[in-house]
C-alpha positions in Angstrom: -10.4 -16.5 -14.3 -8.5 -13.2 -15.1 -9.3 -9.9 -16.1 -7.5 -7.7 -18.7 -7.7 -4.5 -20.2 -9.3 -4.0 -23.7 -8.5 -1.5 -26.9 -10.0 -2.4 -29.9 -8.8 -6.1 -30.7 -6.3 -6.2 -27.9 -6.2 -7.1 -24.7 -3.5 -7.1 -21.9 -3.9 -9.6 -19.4 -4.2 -8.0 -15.6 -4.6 -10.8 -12.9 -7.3 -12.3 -10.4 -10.4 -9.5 -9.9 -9.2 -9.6 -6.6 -5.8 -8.3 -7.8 -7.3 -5.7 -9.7 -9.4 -5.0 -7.0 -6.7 -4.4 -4.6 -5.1 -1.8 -6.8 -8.0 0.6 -6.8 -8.3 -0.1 -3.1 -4.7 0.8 -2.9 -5.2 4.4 -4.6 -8.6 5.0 -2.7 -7.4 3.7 0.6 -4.0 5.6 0.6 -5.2 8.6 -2.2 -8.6 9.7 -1.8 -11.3 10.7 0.8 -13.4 8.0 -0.5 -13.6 5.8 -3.3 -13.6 7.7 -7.1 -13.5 11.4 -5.3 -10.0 12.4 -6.8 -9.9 9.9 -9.6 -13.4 9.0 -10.4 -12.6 8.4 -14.0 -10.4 5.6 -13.2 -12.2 4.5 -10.1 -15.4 4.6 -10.9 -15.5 4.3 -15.0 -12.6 2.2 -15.8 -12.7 0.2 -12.5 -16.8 -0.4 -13.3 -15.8 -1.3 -16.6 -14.7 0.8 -19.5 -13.8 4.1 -20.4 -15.1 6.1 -23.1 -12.6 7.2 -25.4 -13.4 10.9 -25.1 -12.3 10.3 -21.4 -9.2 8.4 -22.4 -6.7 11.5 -21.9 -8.2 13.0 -18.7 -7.6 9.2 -17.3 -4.2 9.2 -18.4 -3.8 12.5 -16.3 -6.0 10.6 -13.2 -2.9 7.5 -13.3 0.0 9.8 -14.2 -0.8 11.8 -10.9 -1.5 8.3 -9.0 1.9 6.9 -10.2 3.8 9.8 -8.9 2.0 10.0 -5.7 1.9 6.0 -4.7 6.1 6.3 -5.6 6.1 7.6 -1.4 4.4 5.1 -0.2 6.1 1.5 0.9 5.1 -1.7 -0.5 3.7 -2.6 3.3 1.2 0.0 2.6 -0.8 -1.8 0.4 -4.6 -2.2 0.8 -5.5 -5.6 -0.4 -9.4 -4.8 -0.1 -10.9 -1.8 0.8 -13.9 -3.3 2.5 -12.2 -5.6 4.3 -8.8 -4.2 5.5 -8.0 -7.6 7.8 -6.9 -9.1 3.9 -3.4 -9.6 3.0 -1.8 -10.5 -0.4 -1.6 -14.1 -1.1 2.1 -13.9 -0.8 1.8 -11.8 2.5 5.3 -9.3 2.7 7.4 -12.0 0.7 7.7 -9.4 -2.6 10.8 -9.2 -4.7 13.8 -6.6 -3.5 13.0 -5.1 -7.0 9.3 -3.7 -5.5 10.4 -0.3 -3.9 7.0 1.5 -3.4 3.1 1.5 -4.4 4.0 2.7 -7.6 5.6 -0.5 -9.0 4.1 -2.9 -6.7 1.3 -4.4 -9.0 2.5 -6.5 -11.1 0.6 -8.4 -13.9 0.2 -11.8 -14.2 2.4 -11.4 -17.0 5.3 -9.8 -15.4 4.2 -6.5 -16.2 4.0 -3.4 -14.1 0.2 -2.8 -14.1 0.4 0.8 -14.2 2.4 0.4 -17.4 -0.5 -1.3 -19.0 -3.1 0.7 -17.7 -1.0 3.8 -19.5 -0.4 2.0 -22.5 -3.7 1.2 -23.0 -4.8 4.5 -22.5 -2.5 6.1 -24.4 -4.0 3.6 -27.3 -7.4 4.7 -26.4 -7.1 8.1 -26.3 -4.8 8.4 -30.1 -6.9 5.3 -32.0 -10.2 7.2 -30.3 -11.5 3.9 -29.3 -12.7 2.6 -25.6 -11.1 0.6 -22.9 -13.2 -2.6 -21.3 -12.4 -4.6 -18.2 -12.5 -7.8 -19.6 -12.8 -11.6 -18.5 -9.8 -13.5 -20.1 
């Protein structure tokens, strides 16, 4: 079963839980001094569940500033789970030549760059005033 991202009456599709999982332990692992203590709104809100709209800008800010700053670290840098760091990726180190850093190495079930999503819905949440849900598709 996946997990998407949800604004009002649509929903993005995101991947496994454990993908989404591994994209918060990415930021944590590689951003933070322990999970949710620079971004809390995204990882502990949002990751949790949902995001009140009121929150919706200040989040944008929170993955703006992750974007930029997981753009120096290599794709073998990756934290596939924080709680268990022996965890690899399904596909191990076997990642298209077009994955140049952190910052564009999630990528959605659809074919989407995850942090693309995550901003577009945002963005949607924060001008319709409405909130996001983590959602089972």
């Amino acid at each position: 079963m996946a997990v998407g991202i949800k604004v009002g009456s649509i929903t993005d599709e995101i991947g496994t839980p454990d993908f989404f999982h591994a994209f918060f332990s990415t930021v944590s692992f590689n951003l933070e001094k322990g999970w949710g203590s620079r971004f809390p709104l995204l990882l502990t809100n949002l990751y949790q569940g949902g995001l009140e709209a009121a929150f919706a800008e200040n989040a944008l800010a929170e993955l703006e500033q992750i974007k930029e700053e997981l753009s120096a670290f290599s794709p073998e840098q990756v934290v596939w789970d924080i709680e268990d760091l022996s965890k690899q990726p399904p596909w191990g180190s076997d990642i298209s030549q077009d994955i140049t850093s952190l910052a564009n190495y999630f990528v959605t079930s659809t074919g989407h760059d995850l942090i693309e999503i995550l901003l577009e819905a945002l963005d949607e949440a924060a001008k319709s005033k409405r909130p996001t849900a983590i959602v089972h598709c």
